[in-house]
MARDOPA-841937 format. One line per 4 residues: number of its first residue (from 1); their letters; for each residue x, y, z of N, C-alpha, C. Coordinates in steps of 0.02 Angstrom, whole numbers. Example, Ala and Ser with C-alpha at 12.3 -4.5 7.8 and 13.67 -1.06 7.14 Angstrom:
<sites>
1	as	660/-284/390/615/-225/390/660/-165/390  642/-112/354/684/-53/357/645/2/394
</sites>
This chain:
<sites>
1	xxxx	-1193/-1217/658/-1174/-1261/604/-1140/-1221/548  -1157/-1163/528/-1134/-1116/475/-1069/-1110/496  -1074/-1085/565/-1011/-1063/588/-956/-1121/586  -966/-1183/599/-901/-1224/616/-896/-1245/533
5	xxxx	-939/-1254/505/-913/-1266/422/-888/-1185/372  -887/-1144/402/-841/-1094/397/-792/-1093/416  -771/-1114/486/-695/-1119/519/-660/-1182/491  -706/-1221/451/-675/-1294/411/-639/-1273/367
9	xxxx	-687/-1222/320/-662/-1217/271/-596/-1156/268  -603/-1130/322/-527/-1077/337/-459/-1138/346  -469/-1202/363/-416/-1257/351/-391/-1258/301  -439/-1280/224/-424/-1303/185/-359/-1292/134
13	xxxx	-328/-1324/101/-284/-1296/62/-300/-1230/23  -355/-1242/-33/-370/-1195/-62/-344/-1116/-10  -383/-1104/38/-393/-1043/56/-305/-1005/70  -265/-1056/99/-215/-1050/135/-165/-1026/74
17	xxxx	-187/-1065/10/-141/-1054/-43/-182/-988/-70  -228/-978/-84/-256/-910/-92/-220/-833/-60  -231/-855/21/-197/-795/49/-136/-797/56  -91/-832/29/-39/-831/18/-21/-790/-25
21	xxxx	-36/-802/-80/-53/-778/-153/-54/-695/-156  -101/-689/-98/-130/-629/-95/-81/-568/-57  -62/-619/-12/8/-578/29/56/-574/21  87/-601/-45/141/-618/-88/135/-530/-148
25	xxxx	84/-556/-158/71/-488/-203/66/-425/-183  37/-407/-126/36/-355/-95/121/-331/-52  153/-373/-45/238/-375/-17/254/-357/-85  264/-385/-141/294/-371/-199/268/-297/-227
29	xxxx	222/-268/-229/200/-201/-228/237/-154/-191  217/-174/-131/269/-114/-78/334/-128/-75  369/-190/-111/431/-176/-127/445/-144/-183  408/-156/-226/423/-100/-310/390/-41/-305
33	xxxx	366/-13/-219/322/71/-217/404/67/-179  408/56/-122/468/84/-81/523/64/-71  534/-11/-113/611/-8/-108/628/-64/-64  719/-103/-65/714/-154/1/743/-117/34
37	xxxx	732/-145/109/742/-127/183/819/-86/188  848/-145/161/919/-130/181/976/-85/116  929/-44/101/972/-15/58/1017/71/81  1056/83/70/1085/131/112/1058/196/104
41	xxxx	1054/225/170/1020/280/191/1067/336/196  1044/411/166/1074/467/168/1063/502/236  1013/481/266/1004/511/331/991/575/340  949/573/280/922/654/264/985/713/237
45	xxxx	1036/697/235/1078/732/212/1105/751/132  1099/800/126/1093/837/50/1175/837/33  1206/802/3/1271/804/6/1290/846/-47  1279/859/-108/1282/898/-168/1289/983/-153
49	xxxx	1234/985/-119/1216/1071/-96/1242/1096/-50  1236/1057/18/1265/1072/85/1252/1015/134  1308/1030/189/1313/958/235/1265/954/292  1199/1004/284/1128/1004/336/1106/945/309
53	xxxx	1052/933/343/1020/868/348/940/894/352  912/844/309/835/873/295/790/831/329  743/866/421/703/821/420/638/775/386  619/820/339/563/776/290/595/717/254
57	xxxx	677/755/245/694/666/212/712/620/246  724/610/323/740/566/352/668/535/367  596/582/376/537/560/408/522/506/337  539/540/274/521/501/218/586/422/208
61	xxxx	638/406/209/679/361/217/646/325/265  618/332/346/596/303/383/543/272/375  484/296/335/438/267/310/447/216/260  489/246/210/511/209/153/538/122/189
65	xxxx	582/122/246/626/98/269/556/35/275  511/61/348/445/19/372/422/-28/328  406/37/274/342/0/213/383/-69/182  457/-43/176/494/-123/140/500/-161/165
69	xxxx	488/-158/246/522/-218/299/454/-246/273  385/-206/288/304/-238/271/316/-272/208  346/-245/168/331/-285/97/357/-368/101  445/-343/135/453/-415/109/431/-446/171
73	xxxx	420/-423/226/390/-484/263/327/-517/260  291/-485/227/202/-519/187/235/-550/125  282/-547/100/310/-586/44/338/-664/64  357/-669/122/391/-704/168/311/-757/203
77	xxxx	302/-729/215/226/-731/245/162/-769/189  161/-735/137/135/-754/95/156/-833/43  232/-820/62/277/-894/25/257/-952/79  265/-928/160/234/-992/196/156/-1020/182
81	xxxx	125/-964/193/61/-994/163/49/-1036/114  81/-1007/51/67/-1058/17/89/-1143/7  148/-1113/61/194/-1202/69/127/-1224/106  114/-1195/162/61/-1235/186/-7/-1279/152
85	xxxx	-20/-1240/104/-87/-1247/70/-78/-1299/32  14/-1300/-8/19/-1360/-37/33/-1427/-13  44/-1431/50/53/-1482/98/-26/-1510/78  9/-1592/112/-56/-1641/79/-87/-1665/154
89	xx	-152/-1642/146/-181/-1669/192/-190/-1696/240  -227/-1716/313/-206/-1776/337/-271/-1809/316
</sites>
Protein backbone atom coordinates (compact mmCIF):
# COMPACT_ATOMS: atom_id res chain seq x y z
CA UNK A 1 0.00 0.00 0.00
CA UNK A 2 2.94 2.52 0.85
CA UNK A 3 4.41 1.50 -2.17
CA UNK A 4 1.56 2.13 -4.85
CA UNK A 5 0.65 5.55 -3.07
CA UNK A 6 4.26 6.44 -3.62
CA UNK A 7 4.25 5.54 -7.34
CA UNK A 8 0.82 7.84 -7.26
CA UNK A 9 2.34 10.39 -6.05
CA UNK A 10 5.54 10.23 -8.63
CA UNK A 11 2.33 11.13 -11.23
CA UNK A 12 1.34 14.10 -9.77
CA UNK A 13 1.87 17.52 -11.17
CA UNK A 14 3.58 18.90 -8.25
CA UNK A 15 6.54 16.42 -8.44
CA UNK A 16 6.97 16.54 -12.31
CA UNK A 17 7.07 20.37 -12.08
CA UNK A 18 9.54 20.12 -9.20
CA UNK A 19 12.04 17.96 -11.15
CA UNK A 20 11.81 19.92 -13.78
CA UNK A 21 12.75 22.82 -11.88
CA UNK A 22 15.49 20.97 -10.59
CA UNK A 23 16.95 19.87 -13.98
CA UNK A 24 16.54 23.17 -15.43
CA UNK A 25 18.86 24.50 -12.81
CA UNK A 26 21.41 22.11 -12.74
CA UNK A 27 21.66 22.47 -17.08
CA UNK A 28 21.86 26.23 -16.47
CA UNK A 29 24.91 25.76 -14.04
CA UNK A 30 26.89 23.55 -16.34
CA UNK A 31 26.15 25.92 -18.96
CA UNK A 32 27.58 29.05 -17.00
CA UNK A 33 30.67 26.33 -15.52
CA UNK A 34 31.41 25.12 -19.27
CA UNK A 35 30.02 26.94 -21.83
CA UNK A 36 27.49 26.04 -25.04
CA UNK A 37 28.18 22.99 -27.05
CA UNK A 38 28.66 24.55 -30.17
CA UNK A 39 31.06 27.11 -29.71
CA UNK A 40 34.31 26.96 -31.77
CA UNK A 41 37.08 24.82 -30.87
CA UNK A 42 40.93 25.50 -31.09
CA UNK A 43 41.63 21.91 -31.15
CA UNK A 44 44.19 22.24 -28.68
CA UNK A 45 46.19 24.46 -30.77
CA UNK A 46 48.26 27.39 -29.32
CA UNK A 47 48.15 29.75 -32.19
CA UNK A 48 49.98 32.88 -30.58
CA UNK A 49 53.22 30.82 -29.54
CA UNK A 50 53.45 27.99 -32.00
CA UNK A 51 51.39 25.82 -34.49
CA UNK A 52 51.76 22.36 -31.96
CA UNK A 53 48.74 21.35 -30.54
CA UNK A 54 48.26 20.70 -26.78
CA UNK A 55 46.86 17.36 -25.67
CA UNK A 56 45.50 18.53 -22.18
CA UNK A 57 43.70 21.18 -24.15
CA UNK A 58 41.90 19.18 -26.48
CA UNK A 59 41.18 16.42 -23.38
CA UNK A 60 39.91 19.77 -21.61
CA UNK A 61 37.63 21.30 -24.81
CA UNK A 62 36.28 17.65 -24.95
CA UNK A 63 35.06 17.63 -21.61
CA UNK A 64 34.10 21.15 -21.70
CA UNK A 65 32.28 20.19 -25.10
CA UNK A 66 30.21 16.85 -23.00
CA UNK A 67 29.45 18.84 -19.83
CA UNK A 68 27.47 21.59 -22.26
CA UNK A 69 25.74 19.10 -24.42
CA UNK A 70 24.66 17.71 -20.36
CA UNK A 71 23.76 21.13 -19.45
CA UNK A 72 21.56 22.12 -22.10
CA UNK A 73 20.06 18.88 -22.53
CA UNK A 74 18.77 18.64 -18.63
CA UNK A 75 17.74 22.23 -19.50
CA UNK A 76 15.68 20.83 -22.37
CA UNK A 77 14.68 18.04 -20.18
CA UNK A 78 13.89 19.97 -17.32
CA UNK A 79 11.54 22.61 -19.63
CA UNK A 80 9.52 19.28 -20.65
CA UNK A 81 8.94 18.38 -17.30
CA UNK A 82 7.65 21.11 -16.32
CA UNK A 83 5.22 21.44 -19.43
CA UNK A 84 4.19 18.22 -18.20
CA UNK A 85 3.45 19.03 -14.58
CA UNK A 86 1.51 22.00 -15.88
CA UNK A 87 -0.75 19.99 -18.01
CA UNK A 88 -4.24 19.55 -16.37
CA UNK A 89 -5.14 16.47 -15.21
CA UNK A 90 -7.27 13.77 -16.35
Amino acid sequence: MIIRNWLLSLLSAPYWTVVGLILSAIGVLLLFRYGMPYRTRSEGAIYLVTEQTSEEDKRAETKFDKLGWLGLGLLLLGTAFQIVGALPSP
